[in-house]
Structures are given as C-alpha cells and as structure tokens.
C-alpha positions in Angstrom: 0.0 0.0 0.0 0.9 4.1 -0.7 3.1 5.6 2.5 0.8 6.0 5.3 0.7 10.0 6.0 -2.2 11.0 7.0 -2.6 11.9 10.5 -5.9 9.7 11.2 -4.6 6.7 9.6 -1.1 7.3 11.2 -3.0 7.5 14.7 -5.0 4.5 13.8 -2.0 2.7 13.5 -0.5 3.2 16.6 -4.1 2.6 18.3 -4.1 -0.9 16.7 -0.6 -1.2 17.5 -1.5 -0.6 21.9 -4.3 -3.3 21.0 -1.9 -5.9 20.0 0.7 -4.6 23.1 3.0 -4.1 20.5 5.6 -1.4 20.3 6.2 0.5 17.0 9.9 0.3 15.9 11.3 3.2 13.8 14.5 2.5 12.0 16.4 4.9 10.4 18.2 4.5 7.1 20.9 6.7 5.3 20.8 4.3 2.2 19.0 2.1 0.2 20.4 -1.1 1.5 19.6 -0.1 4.7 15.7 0.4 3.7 15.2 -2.9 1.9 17.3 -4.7 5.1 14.7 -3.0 7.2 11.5 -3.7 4.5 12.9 -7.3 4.3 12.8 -8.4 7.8 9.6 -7.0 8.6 8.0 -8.5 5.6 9.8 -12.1 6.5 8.8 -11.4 10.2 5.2 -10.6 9.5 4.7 -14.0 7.9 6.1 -15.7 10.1 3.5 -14.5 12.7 0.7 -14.1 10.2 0.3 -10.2 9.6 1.1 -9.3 6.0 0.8 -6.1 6.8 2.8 -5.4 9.6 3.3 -1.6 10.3 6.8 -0.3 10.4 8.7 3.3 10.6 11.4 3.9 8.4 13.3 7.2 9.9 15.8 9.8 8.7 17.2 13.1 10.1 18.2 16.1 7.8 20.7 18.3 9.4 21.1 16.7 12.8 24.7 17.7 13.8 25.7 14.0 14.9 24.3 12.5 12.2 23.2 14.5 8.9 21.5 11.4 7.2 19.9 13.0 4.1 23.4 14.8 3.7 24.7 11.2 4.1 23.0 9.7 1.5 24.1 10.7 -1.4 28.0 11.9 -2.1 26.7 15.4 -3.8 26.1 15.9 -0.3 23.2 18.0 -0.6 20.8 17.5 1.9 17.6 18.4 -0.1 18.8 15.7 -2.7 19.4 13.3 -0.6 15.7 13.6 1.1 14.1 13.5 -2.0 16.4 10.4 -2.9 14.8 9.0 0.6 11.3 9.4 0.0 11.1 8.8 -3.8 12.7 5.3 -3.2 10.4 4.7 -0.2 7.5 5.6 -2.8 8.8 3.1 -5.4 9.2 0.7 -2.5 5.5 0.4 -0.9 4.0 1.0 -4.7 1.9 -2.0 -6.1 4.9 -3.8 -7.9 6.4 -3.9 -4.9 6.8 -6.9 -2.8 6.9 -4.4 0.4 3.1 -3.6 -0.9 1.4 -5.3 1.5 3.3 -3.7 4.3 1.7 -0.6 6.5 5.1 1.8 5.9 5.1 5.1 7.7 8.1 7.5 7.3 9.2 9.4 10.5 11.1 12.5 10.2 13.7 12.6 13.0 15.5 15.4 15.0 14.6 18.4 13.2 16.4 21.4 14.7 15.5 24.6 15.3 17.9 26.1 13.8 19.8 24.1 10.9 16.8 22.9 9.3 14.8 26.5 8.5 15.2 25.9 5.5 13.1 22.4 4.9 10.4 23.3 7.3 9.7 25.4 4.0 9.2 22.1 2.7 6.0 20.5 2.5 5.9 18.3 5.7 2.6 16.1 4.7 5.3 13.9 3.0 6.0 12.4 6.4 3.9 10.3 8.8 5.2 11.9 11.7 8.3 14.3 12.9 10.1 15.0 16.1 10.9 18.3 16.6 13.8 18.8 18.7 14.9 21.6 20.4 16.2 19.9 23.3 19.8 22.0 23.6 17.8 24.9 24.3 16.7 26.1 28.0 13.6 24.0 29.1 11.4 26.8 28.8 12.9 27.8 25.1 12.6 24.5 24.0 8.8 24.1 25.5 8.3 27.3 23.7 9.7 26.4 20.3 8.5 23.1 20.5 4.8 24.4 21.3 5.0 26.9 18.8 6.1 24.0 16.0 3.2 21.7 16.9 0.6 24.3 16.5 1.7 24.5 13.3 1.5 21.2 12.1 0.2 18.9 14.8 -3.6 19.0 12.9 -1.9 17.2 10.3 1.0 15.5 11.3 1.9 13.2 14.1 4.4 15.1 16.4 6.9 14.0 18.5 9.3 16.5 21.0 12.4 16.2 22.8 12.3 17.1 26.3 15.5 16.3 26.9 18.7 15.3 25.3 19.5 11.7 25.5 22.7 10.3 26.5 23.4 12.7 29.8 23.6 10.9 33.0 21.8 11.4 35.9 24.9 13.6 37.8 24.9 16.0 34.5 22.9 18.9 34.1 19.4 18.2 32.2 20.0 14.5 33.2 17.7 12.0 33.0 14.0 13.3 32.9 11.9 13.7 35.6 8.6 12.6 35.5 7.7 16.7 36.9 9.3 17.9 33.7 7.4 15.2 31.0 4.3 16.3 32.4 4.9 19.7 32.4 6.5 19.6 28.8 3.7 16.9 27.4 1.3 19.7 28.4 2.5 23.0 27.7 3.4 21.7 23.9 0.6 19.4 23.6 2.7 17.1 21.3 1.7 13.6 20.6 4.8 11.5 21.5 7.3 12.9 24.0 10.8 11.6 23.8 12.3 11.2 27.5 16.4 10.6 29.0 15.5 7.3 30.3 19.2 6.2 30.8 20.1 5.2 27.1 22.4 7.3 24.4 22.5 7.6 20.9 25.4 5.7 19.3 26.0 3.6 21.6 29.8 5.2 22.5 29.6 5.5 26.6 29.8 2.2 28.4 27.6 0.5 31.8 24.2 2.1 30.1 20.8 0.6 30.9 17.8 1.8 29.8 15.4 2.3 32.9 12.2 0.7 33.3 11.4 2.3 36.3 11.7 5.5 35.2 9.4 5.0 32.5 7.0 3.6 34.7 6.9 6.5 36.3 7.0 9.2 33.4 4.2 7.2 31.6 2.3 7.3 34.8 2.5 10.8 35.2 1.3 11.4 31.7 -1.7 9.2 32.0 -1.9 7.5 28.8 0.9 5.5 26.7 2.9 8.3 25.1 6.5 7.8 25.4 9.6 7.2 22.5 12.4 5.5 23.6 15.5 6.6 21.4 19.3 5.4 21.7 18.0 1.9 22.1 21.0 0.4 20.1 23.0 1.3 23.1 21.3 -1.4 25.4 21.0 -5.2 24.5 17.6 -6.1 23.0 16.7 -8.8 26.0 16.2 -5.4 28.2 13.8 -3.7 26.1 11.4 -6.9 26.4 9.3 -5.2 29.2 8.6 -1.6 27.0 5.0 -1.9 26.6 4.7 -2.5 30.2 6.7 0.6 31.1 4.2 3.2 28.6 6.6 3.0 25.6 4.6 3.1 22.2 7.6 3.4 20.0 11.3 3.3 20.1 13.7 4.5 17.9 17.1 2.3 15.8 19.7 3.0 14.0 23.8 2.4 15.6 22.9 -1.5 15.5 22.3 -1.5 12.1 25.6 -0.1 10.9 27.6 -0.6 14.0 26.7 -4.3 14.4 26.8 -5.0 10.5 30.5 -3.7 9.7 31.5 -6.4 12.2 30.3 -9.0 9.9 31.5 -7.0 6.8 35.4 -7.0 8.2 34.9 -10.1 9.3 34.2 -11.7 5.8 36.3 -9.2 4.3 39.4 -10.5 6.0 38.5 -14.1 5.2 38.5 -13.3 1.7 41.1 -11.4 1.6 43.2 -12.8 -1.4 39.8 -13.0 -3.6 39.3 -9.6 -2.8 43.0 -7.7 -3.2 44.8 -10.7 -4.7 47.7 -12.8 -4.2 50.6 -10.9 -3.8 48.6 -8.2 -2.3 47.5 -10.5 0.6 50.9 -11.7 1.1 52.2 -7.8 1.7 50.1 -7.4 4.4 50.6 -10.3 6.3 54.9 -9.4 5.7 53.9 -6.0 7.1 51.8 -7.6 10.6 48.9 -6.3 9.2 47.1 -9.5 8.3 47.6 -12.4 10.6 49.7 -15.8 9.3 46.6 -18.1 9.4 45.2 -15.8 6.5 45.6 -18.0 2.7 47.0 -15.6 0.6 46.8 -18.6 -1.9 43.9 -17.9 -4.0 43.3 -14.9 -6.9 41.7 -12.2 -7.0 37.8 -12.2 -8.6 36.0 -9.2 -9.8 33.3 -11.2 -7.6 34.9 -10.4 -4.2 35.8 -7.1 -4.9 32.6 -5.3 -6.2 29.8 -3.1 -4.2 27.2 -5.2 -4.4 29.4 -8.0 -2.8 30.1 -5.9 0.3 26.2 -4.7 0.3 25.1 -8.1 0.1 26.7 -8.9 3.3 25.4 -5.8 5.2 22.4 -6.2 3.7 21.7 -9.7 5.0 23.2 -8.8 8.2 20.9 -5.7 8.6 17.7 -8.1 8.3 19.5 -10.2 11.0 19.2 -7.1 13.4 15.9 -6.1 12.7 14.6 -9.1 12.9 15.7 -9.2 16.0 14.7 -6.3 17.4 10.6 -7.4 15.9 10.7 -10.2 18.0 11.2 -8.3 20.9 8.4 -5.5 20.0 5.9 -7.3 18.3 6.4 -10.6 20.4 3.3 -12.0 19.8 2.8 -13.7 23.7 2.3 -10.5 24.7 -1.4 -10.4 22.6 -2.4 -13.1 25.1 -1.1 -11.4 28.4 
C-alpha cells in the first residue's frame, strides 16, 4: 500500500498497535540497503507471525549535527537531494509492484532542529507520517516554547513527536535524566503527541555501563496518564532489556547504531576471510609481511571481480541488517504478549 501520511490513519496505527501490546519500531536509514534490510525483515517477520501487513517506521534526520542522514546519503552531499532520494525510493518501494506492498510503511522524520533545518520546514511536511521536533539544547522553557509553537503549526496534520530532553546525559549532568515533573509539564505546555524522554540510554551507543530504565518510564508514563513515550538510543542497550517496554508506557522506540555498528562487524569479518579473492595474491601476502594481516590468512587464491565489487560488500550488510531487525521485531511485536 501508498506511504501511510495521514494523521488519522497514522493514529489508527499506533491505536491498533496498543491493541496488540505491540511497540512501533522506527528504524532509520541513510541508504537504500539499509531500507530494503529494514523492509525485508519485517515482511519475512510478518509472515512468520501471520500479519502481511505489519506496520513499520522507516526514519531519517536532515541536518542533525551528529548525524546528517539525508546529507549522508548521497556523495553530492546536498541534503535536499538526498531527502528526496529517501522518499522517492520509499514511494517506489511500498508501490503495487512492490513486494513491500502489503506492508503498512510510515516515514518518520527525525530530530529536526530549530535552527539548521529552517530551510526544509519550508518544505512541505505532509510527505512524512510523523516528525520530532527537537529543540532539546535549548533552555527547558525555550525548548517548550519552540517546541509548542512548531506543533501548532502542524500537529492538525501530522503526528508530532518532541524532545524534552537530550539523550545520553547521565543522571549527575545537568538536564539529566527526565523527571517525570518535567514530562508532564512539557507533554502539556506543547501538547505534542509523542514525548521523547532521557530514560538512561544514548544515541550511538559510545559511553559504556548504560541501561535503559524501566522504572523510570513507569513512572513518566504514569505521570502522563496514557501510553505516550519514544524511547530513542535503544542500540546502546541489548535487545533482552527492552522486552518489558509496553509495560513501562513505551509506544515506540527509535534504531539506527545497531544496524551499521553491528553489520560492519560482519563485513570485516568476511572481508578479511577473503582477503586474497578480494586484493589478490601478492597483495595478501604484503600485508601479512607487514603484521597487518595475521599468518593463518591464505594468501593462496586470486583475486575475482566477484569479491571485490559493491554489491558484494552490500550483500553482506544487507543480509546482516535483516539479522538485526529481525531481532529487534521479535522483541516488539512478540506476539505472547497479545495473550497477556
């Protein structure tokens, strides 16, 4: 089926989502084998469980400082080519020739700033399912403010979602991890939809001895009264311990360092394995004279135009990528919990 973009359908989503107990992933993508890796797995994971069309959230950001996506995803590095890149691919993607057709695909628009991304919020934003405005390195009250200000705006036709605080700070940092206080007073002074809360985890994954809290998000979801909470930097915690997130209020939860963190491991790995088929012979042999290649390595076969192509390495990540996502579905839309 077409993107889903409307507001009501978007909402009806999520509603049938909290019905199920399940928890809406959002994963975001930079490329186009990171899209059909995503597209893949939940289309391979949907029949496995029976629902053809399982919903799913395919993110990007635009000029997020720590990581420009759309600038990312094409070399001409022109943000407004790469975004239409992004959502001209999804379109061709979830069309009827598609095998992704049957799939409900929403496209999330993440971190827009303030600032940095004037310029698209030009654009027309009924292209995306939902966005999440983020303001979050501005005083609490500025960012309420900006935030509120942003969401009257749009939030009749799109779904919103608002930082109130920046993820990754610890608890002994300044704007730590939110208090359930400050959700409530930010959930209803900017009367967004979705409110993204510091609930211990970091986006990419770089600190160490993280843990996303549960009981902190027990308690922010409590205060707000009704399931309305995003969990983002999830790759930086192990899937197992984001089994209880429906339980704790969360309705969706956002994912991208796994995918390209947890893929490149693979990648190297095979990559080394292959070494000779990939740089040849003598190459091979260079490297393991100069320590950089270990002795166990063969250096005894040629090099083939098979090993040493793109779509060789994308293979890999691309069937790596499904790997992780189809992890992570199992964990949100874990069908035991329809019967809890």
């Amino acid at each position: 089926m077409p993107l889903i973009t409307d507001r009501k359908q978007v909402l009806e989503v999520y509603t049938a989502a909290v019905d199920r107990r399940w928890v809406l992933p959002t994963f975001n993508s930079e490329n186009l084998t990171t899209t059909e890796a995503i597209l893949t797995a939940t289309r391979d994971y949907g029949r496995t469980i029976g629902v053809e069309d399982l919903p799913i959230i395919i993110g990007i950001t635009n000029k997020y400082k720590p990581r420009p996506q759309s600038v990312y995803y094409t070399h001409t590095r022109r943000w407004e080519i790469g975004m239409q890149l992004f959502l001209k691919e999804l379109e061709v993607l979830t069309s009827g020739e598609s095998p992704f057709s049957k799939l409900k695909v929403m496209v999330h628009l993440d971190h827009i700033q303030w600032d940095d991304d004037r310029e698209f919020l030009d654009w027309d934003m009924g292209q995306f399912s939902s966005i999440m405005y983020d303001a979050s390195t501005l005083p609490f009250d500025l960012n309420i403010e900006k935030t509120a200000i942003f969401r009257e705006k749009h939030g009749d036709n799109i779904l919103v979602e608002g930082a109130c605080d920046v993820i990754g700070k610890t608890l002994n940092e300044e704007g730590g991890l939110t208090t359930p206080e400050n959700a409530e007073r930010y959930m209803r002074e900017t009367g967004v939809d979705i409110v993204v809360a510091n609930l211990g985890t970091e986006h990419r994954a770089s600190a160490a001895d993280l843990y996303y809290r549960s009981d902190l998000a027990k308690q922010v979801s409590k205060r707000l009264g009704k399931g309305c909470l995003c969990l983002h930097g999830a790759s930086s915690v192990a899937p197992d311990s984001l089994s209880s997130l429906f339980e704790d209020g969360i309705r969706k939860v956002n994912i991208w360092t796994a995918l390209e963190r947890d893929s490149s491991v693979v990648l190297f790995t095979e990559m080394v394995k292959n070494a000779a088929k990939i740089i040849g012979r003598e190459n091979t042999e260079k490297l393991i004279t100069q320590g950089l290649l270990g002795k166990k390595i063969d250096p005894g076969n040629n090099a083939s135009v098979d090993f040493c192509t793109t779509t060789y390495r994308q293979h890999i990540v691309f069937q790596e990528m499904q790997n992780i996502v189809l992890n992570y579905l199992s964990v949100f839309y874990n069908s035991k919990n329809e019967h809890e």
